[in-house]
Structures are given as structure tokens and as C-alpha cells.
N, C-alpha and C positions, 0 to 999 in steps of 0.2 A: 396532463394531470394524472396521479395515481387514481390505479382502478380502485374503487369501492366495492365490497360485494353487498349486494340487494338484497334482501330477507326473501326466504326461500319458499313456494308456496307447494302443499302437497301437492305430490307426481308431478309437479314441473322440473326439468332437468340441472342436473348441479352444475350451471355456468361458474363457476370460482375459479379463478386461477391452480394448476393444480399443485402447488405450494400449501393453496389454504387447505385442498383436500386432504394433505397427507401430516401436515406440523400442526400442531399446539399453536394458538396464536394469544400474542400477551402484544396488548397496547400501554405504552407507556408514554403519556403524552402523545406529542405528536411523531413517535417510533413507534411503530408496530413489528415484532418480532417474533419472527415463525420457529419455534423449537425445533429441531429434528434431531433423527440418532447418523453419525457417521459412519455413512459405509464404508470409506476409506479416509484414513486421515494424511498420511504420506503422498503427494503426488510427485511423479515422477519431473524432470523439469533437464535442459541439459545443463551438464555437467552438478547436477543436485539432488534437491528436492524442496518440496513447498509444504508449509501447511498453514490453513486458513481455519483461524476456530468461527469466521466471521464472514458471511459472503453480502456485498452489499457496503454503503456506507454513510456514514449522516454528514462525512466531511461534504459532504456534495460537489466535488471537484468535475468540473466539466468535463476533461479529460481523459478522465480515468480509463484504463486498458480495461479496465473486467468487470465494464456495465453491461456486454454482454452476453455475461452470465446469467442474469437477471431473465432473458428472455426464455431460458428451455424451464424456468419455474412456473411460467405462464405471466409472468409480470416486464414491464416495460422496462428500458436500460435508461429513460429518463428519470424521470422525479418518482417512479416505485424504489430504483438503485439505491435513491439519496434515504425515503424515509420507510424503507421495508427489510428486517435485514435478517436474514440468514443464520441460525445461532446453534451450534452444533454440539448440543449440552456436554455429547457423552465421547467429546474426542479424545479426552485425556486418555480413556479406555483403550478408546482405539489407536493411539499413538504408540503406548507403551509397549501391544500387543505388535503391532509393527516395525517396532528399533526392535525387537527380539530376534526380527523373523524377514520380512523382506528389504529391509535398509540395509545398505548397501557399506556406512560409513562415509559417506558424501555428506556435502555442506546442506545446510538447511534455511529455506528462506520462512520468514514467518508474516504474515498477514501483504501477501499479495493480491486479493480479492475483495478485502476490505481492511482497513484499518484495524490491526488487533487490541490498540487502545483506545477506539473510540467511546462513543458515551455509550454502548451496548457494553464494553468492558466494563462499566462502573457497576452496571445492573447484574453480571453475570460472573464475574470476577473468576474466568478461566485460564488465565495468563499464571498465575504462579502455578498452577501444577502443572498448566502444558511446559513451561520452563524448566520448572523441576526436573519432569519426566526429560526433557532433549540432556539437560543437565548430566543426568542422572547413567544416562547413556553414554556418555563423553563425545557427542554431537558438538561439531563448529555450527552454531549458527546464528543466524540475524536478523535483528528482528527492525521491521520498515514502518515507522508512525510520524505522524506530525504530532502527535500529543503529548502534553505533557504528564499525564497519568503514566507514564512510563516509568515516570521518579518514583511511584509505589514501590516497584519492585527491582529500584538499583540498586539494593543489597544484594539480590539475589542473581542480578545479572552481573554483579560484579563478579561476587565468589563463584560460578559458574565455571570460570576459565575462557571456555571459550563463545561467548556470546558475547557480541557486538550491537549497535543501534544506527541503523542509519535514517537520519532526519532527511525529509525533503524541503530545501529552501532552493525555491528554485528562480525565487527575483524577491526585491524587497519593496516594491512599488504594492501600497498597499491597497491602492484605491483597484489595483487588478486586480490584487486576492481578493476583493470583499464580493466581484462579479465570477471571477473562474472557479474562486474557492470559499465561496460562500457560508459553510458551515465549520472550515478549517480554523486552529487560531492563526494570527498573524504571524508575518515575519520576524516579528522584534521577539516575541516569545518562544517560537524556536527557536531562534540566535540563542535564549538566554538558556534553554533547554540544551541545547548541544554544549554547554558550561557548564552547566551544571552537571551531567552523566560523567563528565572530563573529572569535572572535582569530586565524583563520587569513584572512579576507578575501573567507569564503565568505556570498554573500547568506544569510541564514535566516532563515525564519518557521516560526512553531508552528497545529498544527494542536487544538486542541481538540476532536477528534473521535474516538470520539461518543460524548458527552453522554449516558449511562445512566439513562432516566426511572427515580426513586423510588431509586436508586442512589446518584447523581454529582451530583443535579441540586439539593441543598439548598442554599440562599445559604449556609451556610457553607463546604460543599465548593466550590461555583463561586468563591467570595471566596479562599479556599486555591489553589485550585490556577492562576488568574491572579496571584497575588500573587506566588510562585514562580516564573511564567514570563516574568514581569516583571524579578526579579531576575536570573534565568539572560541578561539580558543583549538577550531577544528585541526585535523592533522592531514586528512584526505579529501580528494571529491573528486565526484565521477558527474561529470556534466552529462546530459543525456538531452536530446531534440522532441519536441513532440512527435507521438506517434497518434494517430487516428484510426485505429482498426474500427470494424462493425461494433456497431452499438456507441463509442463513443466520437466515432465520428459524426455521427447525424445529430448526436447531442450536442456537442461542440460547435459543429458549424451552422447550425438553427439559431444557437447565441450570436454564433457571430454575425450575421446574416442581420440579426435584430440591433446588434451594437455596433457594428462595424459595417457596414454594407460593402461599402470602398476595398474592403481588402477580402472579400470572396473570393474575386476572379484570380488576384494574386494565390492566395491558396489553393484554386484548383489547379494553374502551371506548378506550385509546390509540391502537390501532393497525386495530381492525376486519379488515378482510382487502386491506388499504393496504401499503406497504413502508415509507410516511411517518407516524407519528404525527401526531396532532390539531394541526392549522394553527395554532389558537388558542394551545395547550399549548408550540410550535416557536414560535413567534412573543414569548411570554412570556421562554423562556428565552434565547432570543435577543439579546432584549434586557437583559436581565437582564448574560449575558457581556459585550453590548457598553459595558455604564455602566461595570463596572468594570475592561473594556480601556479606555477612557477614562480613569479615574482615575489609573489607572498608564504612562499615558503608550504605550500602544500602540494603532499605525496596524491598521483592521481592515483584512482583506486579506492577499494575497500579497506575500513579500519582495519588492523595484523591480528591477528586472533591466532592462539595457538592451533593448531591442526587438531585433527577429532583422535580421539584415541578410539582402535579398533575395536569394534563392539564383542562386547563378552559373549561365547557361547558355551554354553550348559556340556560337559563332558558325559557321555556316555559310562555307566558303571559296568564294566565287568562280572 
């Protein structure tokens, strides 16, 4: 369960997470959302860069690489990740001050830590000027959501130039998303989601990740669920395997443990004390998605987005 904090009694010591000692906290229903200012908005990442206006997220995906994050705030990579999130009011500041100054001209990935249109985007509505600003820069970059609040703003990704969308559909079995990805919307909605940015002029590719050994991963299921993202219109996909690093591993396989018992031990010769499953095993299914993105007429890869035009700098006056 998420930590509560206790009401505080004179000269007793401040147990809070140290999240709560330092951010504004705003409950919204059942979100609670810690303000802070960004110390950096740019992170470095290979061959890029990341930025996250969002850390945390309400999709509550079991999976997820960057639960934890969660834990250097003083908050847990379980159900604090899913309902406590991270909100970085004043990054657009800091972004802009940063494409001036330490970027580089490399591509930019956007809401890798948490979903950037999740239901915190509805409350905060930071996406159109961080877009703007990348925009505004002549930054390639791309932005990674299951939501469809993203169509808010596919004017503005369109005329962009170079921003792109990659949706994650990563099986279409939905009675699993309602256990892995409980907070996400469905399969059938992204499909129609990845059509719709198409009809509006917004680059888009699909993410097929990640690939749920003993799950997601049976040729019929893989043949299902490229078939479908074939039809929604897609032009690319980049299938990807599950990974388990710290924090979402113990989340993930605690689930499994409780749903699946039977395939534990399987997972542990999978995965050993790796974040990567068996090379041989990733390499199979790999290929496997890539025959039949082939069949159906999809480019593996990211949507084609124009290259970033080199960032302007300010000339020196004589």
C-alpha cells in the first residue's frame, strides 16, 4: 500500500517521505501530486536526450522501467509510482533555458518516467508549451503515451515538423491489460488513437512493448496483435521484450507470483538476476514480430521525422 503521512505532533521528528518535505502537495481525488521546481529538464540519455515534465504514473503498468525512481523520493516503486506523481510545474523554464545552452541538437524523447498525457496532464496542462518550446528549437522529437489526450494537441504536433508519437500497443488481449495495465486505456483505443494522429498529419509509430514472456508472446497472440496495428493505419514498429530492472521487477513478479504461480520458476531461468531476459529467447521473438511486421507492410523502426535543425546561437556583437 501507499505510505500515508500521520499528522505530525510538536518535536516529534518529520518521518515524511522526503518528496513531501520539499514539494507542494495537491490531492486530486485519488492522485496526489507533489509540485516541484526542475533542476534540470534535459537529461542526457545515449545517443539523445529525455525529458520528463511527469515522474510517476496513474497508467499503473506493472512493468514499467522507472518505478524506481520513486524510491530516491522516499516513496515506494509499487502503488506510491501508480498514485503519487511528480509534477515539474516550472520545466518549460527550464527547458527553454537549456536548448539555448547545453543541448546538443540530438533527438529528444518525452515522457519516459511517466506518461506525459496522463490524467496529471489534464490538471496541469504542460505539454503545449513544453512542445512549443522543443518546437520552437527545431528539436526532432517524440513523444511516448498511451493516451489519448494527446489529440489535444495534434495541431500543434503536426505543424511542429519534427515531432512524432509513439503509442505502446503491446498485445491486444484485453483481459491482460485490465491486470498489467490497469489504469491504461485499452487496446482497441490506442488502435483507434494511432488513426487518428495518422488522419491528423501527425508522424506515428507503434511501440510493441513489452512483449510478456509466456503471456503475450504465443504466435497467435503476436500474429493478433500486429495484424491489428497494421490495420489501425500504423507505418512502423519497434517490438521490444520485457525488461525487469530494480523497482519493477519486484513489482511485477509479486503479481505474478499472486496470478500466475506456475510460471515463476520459468521466469527465473528467463531472467536470472538480469533486467534482460535470455538473448536467445529476445532474439527469437524478435524475430518472430519482425516477419510478420514485414508481412503486413510495416517499416521496423521509429516514425521518419525530419532531422532537428541546428540550434540558433546568439552572435557576438563587435
Amino acid at each position: 500500500m501507499g505510505w500515508h503521512s500521520p499528522a505530525l505532533l510538536d518535536g516529534a521528528p518529520d518521518v515524511r517521505p522526503r518528496i513531501e518535505r520539499t514539494a507542494v502537495t495537491r490531492v486530486h481525488g485519488a492522485l496526489t501530486c507533489y509540485e516541484v521546481r526542475a533542476r534540470t529538464a534535459l537529461d542526457a540519455l545515449a545517443g539523445g536526450w529525455a525529458v520528463n515534465p511527469y515522474r510517476g504514473c496513474a497508467h499503473a503498468c506493472r512493468y514499467c522501467p522507472a518505478r524506481r525512481g520513486h524510491r530516491y523520493l522516499g516513496l515506494d516503486a509499487g502503488a506510491d509510482f501508480d498514485s503519487r506523481v511528480v509534477v515539474r510545474t516550472d520545466i518549460v523554464r527550464r527547458l527553454r533555458s537549456e536548448l539555448a545552452g547545453k543541448w546538443d541538437g540530438g533527438p529528444v524523447s518525452v515522457g519516459l518516467a511517466g506518461d506525459c498525457y496522463q490524467h496529471a496532464e489534464e490538471i496541469y496542462q504542460i505539454m503545449p508549451q513544453l512542445a512549443g518550446a522543443l518546437a520552437g528549437a527545431g528539436a526532432a522529437f517524440t513523444v511516448h503515451t498511451k493516451s489519448p489526450l494527446v489529440l489535444r494537441d495534434a495541431g500543434l504536433l503536426a505543424a511542429a515538423g519534427g515531432a512524432s508519437v509513439t503509442v505502446s500497443v503491446a498485445f491486444v488481449d484485453d483481459q491482460v491489460r485490465r491486470l498489467v495495465e490497469p489504469g491504461a486505456p485499452s487496446a482497441q483505443k490506442r488502435l483507434e488513437l494511432v488513426a487518428a494522429l495518422a488522419e491528423r498529419g501527425v508522424p506515428c509509430g507503434v511501440a510493441m512493448a513489452p512483449i510478456l514472456p509466456l503471456l503475450t508472446d504465443s504466435p497467435d497472440q503476436l500474429s493478433a496483435t500486429v495484424r491489428r496495428i497494421a490495420a489501425a493505419g500504423a507505418v512502423c514498429l519497434e517490438p521490444r521484450v520485457l525488461r525487469l530492472p530494480p523497482g519493477a521487477r519486484e513489482w511485477y513478479l509479486a503479481w505474478l507470483a499472486e496470478r500466475h504461480p506456475g510460471l515463476v520458476a520459468r521466469y527465473g531461468e528467463l531472467y536470472g538476476r538480469s533486467p534482460d531476459a535470455d538473448a536467445g529467447y529476445v532474439a527469437g521473438i524478435i524475430g518472430q514480430v519482425e516477419r510478420l511486421a514485414a508481412r503486413y507492410g510495416l517499416r521496423p523502426g521509429p516514425p521518419p521525422v525530419r532531422p532537428a535543425q541546428a540550434p540558433a546561437r546568439q552572435l557576438s556583437l563587435l
